[in-house]
C-alpha positions as CSV (number, residue, x, y, z in Angstrom):
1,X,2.6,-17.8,14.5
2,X,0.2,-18.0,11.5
3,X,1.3,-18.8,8.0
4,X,-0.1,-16.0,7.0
5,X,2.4,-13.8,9.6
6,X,5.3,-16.4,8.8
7,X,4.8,-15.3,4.8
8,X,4.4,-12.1,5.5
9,X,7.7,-11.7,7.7
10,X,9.6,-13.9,5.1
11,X,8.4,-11.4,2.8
12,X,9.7,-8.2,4.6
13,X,13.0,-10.1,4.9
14,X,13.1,-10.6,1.0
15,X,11.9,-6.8,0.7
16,X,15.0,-5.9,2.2
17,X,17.5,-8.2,0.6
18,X,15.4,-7.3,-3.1
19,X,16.3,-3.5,-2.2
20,X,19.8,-4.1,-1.3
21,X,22.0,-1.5,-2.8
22,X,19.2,0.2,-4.5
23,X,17.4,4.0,-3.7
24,X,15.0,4.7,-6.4
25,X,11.7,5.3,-5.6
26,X,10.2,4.1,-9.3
27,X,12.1,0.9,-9.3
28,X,11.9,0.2,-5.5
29,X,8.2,0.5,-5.5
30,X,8.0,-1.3,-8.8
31,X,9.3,-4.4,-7.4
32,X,7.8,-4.2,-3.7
33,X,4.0,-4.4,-5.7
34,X,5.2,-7.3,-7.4
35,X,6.8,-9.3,-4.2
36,X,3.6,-7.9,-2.4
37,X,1.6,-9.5,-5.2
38,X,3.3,-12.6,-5.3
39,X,3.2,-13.6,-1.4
40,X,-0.2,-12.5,-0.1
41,X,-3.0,-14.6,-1.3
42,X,-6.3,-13.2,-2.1
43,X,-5.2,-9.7,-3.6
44,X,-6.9,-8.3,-6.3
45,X,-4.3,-4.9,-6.5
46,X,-1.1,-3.9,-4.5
47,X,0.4,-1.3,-5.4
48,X,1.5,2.7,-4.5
49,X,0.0,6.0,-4.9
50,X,2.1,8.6,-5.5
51,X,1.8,12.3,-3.6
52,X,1.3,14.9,-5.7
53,X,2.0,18.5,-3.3
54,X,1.5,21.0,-5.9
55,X,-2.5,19.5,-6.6
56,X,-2.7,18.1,-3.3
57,X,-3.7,14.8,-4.6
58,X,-2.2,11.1,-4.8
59,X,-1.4,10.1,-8.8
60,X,-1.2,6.1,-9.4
61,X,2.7,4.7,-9.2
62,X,4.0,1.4,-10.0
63,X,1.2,-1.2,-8.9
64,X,0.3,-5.2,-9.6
65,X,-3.4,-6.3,-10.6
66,X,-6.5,-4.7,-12.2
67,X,-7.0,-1.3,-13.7
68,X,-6.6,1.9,-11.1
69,X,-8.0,5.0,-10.4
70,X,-5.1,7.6,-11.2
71,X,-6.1,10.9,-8.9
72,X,-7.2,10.3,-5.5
73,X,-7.8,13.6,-3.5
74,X,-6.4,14.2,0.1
75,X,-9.0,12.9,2.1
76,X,-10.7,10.8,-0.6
77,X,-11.4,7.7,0.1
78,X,-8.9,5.0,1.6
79,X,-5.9,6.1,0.4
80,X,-6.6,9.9,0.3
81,X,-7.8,9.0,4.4
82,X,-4.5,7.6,5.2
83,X,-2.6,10.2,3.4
84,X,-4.6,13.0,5.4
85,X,-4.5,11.8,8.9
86,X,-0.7,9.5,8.4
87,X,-2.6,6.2,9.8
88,X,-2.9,3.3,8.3
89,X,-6.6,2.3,7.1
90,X,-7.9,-1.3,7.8
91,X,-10.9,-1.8,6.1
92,X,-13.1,-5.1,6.3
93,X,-15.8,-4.1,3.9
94,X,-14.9,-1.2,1.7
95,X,-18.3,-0.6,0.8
96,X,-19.3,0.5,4.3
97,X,-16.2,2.8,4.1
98,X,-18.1,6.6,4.2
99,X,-16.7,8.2,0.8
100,X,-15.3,4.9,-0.9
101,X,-13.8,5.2,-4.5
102,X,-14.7,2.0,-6.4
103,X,-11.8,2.0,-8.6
104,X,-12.6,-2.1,-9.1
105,X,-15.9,-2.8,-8.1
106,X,-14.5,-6.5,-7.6
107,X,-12.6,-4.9,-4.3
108,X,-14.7,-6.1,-1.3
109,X,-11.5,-5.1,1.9
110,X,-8.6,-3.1,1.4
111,X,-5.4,-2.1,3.7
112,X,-3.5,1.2,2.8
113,X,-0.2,2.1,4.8
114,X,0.6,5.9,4.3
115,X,4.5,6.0,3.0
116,X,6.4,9.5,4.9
117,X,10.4,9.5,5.0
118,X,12.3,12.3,7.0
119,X,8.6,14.3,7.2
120,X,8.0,14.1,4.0
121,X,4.8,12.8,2.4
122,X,6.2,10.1,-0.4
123,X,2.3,8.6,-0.9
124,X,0.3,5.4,0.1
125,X,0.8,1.3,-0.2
126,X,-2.9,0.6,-1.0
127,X,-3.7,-3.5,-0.9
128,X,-7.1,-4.7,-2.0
129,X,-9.3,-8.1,-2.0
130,X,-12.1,-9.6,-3.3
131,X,-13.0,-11.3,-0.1
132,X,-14.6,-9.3,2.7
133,X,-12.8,-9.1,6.3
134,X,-9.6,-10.6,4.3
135,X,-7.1,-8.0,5.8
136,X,-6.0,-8.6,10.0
137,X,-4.6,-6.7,12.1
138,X,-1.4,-8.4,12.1
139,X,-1.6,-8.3,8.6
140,X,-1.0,-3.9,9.1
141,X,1.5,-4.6,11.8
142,X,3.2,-6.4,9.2
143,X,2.7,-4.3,6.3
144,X,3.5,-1.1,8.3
145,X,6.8,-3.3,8.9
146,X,7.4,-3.7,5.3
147,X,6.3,-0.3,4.3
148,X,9.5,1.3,7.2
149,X,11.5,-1.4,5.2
150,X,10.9,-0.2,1.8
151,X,11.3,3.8,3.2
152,X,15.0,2.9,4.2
153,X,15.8,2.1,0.3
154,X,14.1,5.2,-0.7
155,X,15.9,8.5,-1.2
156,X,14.3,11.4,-0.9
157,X,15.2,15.0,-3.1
């Protein structure tokens, strides 16, 4: 195993012992950007977008790192792609990404695991990096893992 797998599976084990006895979304999202931001190297934002069913649109939620784009369209983009077709997006160079929203122009690869509890569209976990090619695939195997971990703390209403 990688150190990069081994920090990222000690990280989905501190995700679930962080949200232990704890369902809401603000607070359990605020806290998952942070530990996100504090284990993987190289990230210039991670964070969660928010859906938005009445506009059809993803608004910015509790996120660590530069300044964000706030609406994101369905389909828009990264996130708005994984929030329209419910698969996560692995993107090596975002700017060969058809329809890219530069929300940082210092983003060069980004990662975004769509977030759905019980049928129910809750948003997007969006992770960028300045460095080209810097998210693997294990890397969304694991973040899929952490992003089912963080949906079992979550209540939905």
């Amino acid at each position: 195993m990688t150190e990069t797998n081994t920090t990222v599976s000690m990280m989905n084990q501190q995700l679930d012992a962080l949200l232990y006895n704890e369902t809401n979304l603000i607070a359990n999202l605020s806290n998952a950007s942070a530990l996100l931001n504090q284990s993987m190297a190289d990230l210039n934002w991670a964070g969660f977008y928010l859906y938005q069913p009445k506009k059809d649109e993803l608004l910015l939620g509790p996120f660590q790192g530069n300044v964000a784009c706030m609406h994101i369209k369905n389909g828009a983009g990264v996130c708005g792609t994984a929030l329209k077709t419910q698969r996560s997006q692995l993107v090596e160079d975002v700017h060969q990404f058809p329809g890219h929203i530069a929300c940082d122009s210092a983003s060069n690869s980004e990662v975004v695991v769509p977030l759905t509890k019980d049928g129910v569209k809750i948003g997007v976990m969006d992770l960028d990096s300045p460095k080209i090619g810097r998210f693997t695939e294990n890397d969304r195997t694991e973040l899929e893992q952490f992003a089912a971990i963080l949906l079992k703390h979550i209540d939905i209403q």
